[in-house]
C-alpha positions as a Markdown table, in Angstrom:
| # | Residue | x | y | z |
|---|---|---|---|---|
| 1 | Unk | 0.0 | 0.0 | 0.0 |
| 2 | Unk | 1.4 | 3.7 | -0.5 |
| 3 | Unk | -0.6 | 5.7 | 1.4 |
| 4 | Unk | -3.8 | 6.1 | 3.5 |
| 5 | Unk | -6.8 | 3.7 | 2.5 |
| 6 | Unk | -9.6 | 5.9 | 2.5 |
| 7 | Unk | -12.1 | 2.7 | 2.3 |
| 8 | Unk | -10.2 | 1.4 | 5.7 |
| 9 | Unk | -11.0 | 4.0 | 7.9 |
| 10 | Unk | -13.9 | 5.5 | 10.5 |
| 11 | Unk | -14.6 | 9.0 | 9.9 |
| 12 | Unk | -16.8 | 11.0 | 12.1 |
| 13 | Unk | -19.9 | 12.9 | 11.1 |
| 14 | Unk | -18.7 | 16.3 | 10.7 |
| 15 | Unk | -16.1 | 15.2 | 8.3 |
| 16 | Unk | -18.8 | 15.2 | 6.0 |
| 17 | Unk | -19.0 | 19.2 | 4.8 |
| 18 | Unk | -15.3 | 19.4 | 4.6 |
| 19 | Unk | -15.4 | 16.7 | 2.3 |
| 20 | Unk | -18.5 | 17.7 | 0.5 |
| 21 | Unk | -17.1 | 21.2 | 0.2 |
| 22 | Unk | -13.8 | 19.7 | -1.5 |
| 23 | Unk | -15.2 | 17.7 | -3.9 |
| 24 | Unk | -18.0 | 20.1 | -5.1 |
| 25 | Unk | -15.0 | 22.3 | -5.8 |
| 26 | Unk | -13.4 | 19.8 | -8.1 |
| 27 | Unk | -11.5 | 17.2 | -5.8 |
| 28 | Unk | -11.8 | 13.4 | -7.3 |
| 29 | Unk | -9.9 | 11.7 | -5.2 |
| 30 | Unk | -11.2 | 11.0 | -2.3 |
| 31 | Unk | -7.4 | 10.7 | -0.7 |
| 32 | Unk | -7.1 | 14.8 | -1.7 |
| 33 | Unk | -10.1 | 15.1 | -0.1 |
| 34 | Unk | -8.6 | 13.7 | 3.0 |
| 35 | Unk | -6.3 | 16.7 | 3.0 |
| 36 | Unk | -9.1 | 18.8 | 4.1 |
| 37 | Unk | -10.1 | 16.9 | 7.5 |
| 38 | Unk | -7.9 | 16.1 | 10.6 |
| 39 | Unk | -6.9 | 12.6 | 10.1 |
| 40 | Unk | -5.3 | 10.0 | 12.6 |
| 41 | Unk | -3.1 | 7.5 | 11.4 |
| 42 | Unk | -3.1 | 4.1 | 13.6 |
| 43 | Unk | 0.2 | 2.7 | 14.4 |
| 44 | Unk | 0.4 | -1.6 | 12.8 |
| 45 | Unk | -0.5 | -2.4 | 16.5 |
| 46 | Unk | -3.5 | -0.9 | 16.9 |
| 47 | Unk | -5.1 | -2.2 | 13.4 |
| 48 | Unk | -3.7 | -6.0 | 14.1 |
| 49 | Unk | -5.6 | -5.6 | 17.7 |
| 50 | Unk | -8.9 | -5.2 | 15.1 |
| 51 | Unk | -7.8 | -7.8 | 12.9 |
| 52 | Unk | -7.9 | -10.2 | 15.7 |
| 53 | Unk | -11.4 | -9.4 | 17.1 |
| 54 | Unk | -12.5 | -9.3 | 13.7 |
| 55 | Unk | -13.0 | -5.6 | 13.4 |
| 56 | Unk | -11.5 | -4.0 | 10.8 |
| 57 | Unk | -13.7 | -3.8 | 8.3 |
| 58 | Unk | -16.8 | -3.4 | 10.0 |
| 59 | Unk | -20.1 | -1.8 | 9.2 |
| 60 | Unk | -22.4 | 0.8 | 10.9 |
| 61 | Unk | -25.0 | 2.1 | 8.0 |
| 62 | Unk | -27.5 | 1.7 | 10.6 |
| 63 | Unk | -29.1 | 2.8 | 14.4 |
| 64 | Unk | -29.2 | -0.8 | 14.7 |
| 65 | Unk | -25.7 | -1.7 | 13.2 |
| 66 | Unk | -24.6 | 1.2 | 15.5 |
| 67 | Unk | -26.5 | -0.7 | 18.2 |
| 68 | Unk | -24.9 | -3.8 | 18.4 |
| 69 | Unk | -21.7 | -2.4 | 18.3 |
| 70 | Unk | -22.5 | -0.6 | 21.6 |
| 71 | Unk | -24.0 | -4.2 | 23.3 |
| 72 | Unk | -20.7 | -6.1 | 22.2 |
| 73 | Unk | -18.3 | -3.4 | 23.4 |
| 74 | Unk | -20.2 | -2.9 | 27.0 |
| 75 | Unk | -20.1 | -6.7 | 26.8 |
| 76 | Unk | -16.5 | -6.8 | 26.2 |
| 77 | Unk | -16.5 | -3.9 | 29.4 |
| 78 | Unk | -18.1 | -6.2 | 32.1 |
């Protein structure tokens, strides 16, 4: 890989008009767009912790998707 991978990554809601704003002024690529947000890099340790709970690629398109994230991570908590 040579650079971010902007399809591997959690952005958070207000990320959205920056990026909006970018590519209704003529950005195509959504890794230009990235230039106009704050972004985090994770370090290979933190992504292979996902890997191994089966996280990293993981969906939440929905209050109930977003849901049962919240019930296993308060399970993992207890």
């Amino acid at each position: 890989m040579h650079g971010p991978e902007p399809l591997c990554a959690c952005y958070r809601t207000d990320a959205a008009g920056a990026l909006r704003a970018a590519f209704e002024s003529g950005v195509r690529k959504v890794t230009q767009g990235l230039q106009h947000v704050t972004t985090e890099v994770l370090d290979e340790a933190d992504w292979n912790d996902l890997i191994a709970q089966g996280r990293l690629f993981w969906n939440m398109n929905t209050a109930a998707d977003y849901e049962e994230a919240r019930r296993i991570l308060e399970a993992e908590r207890t």
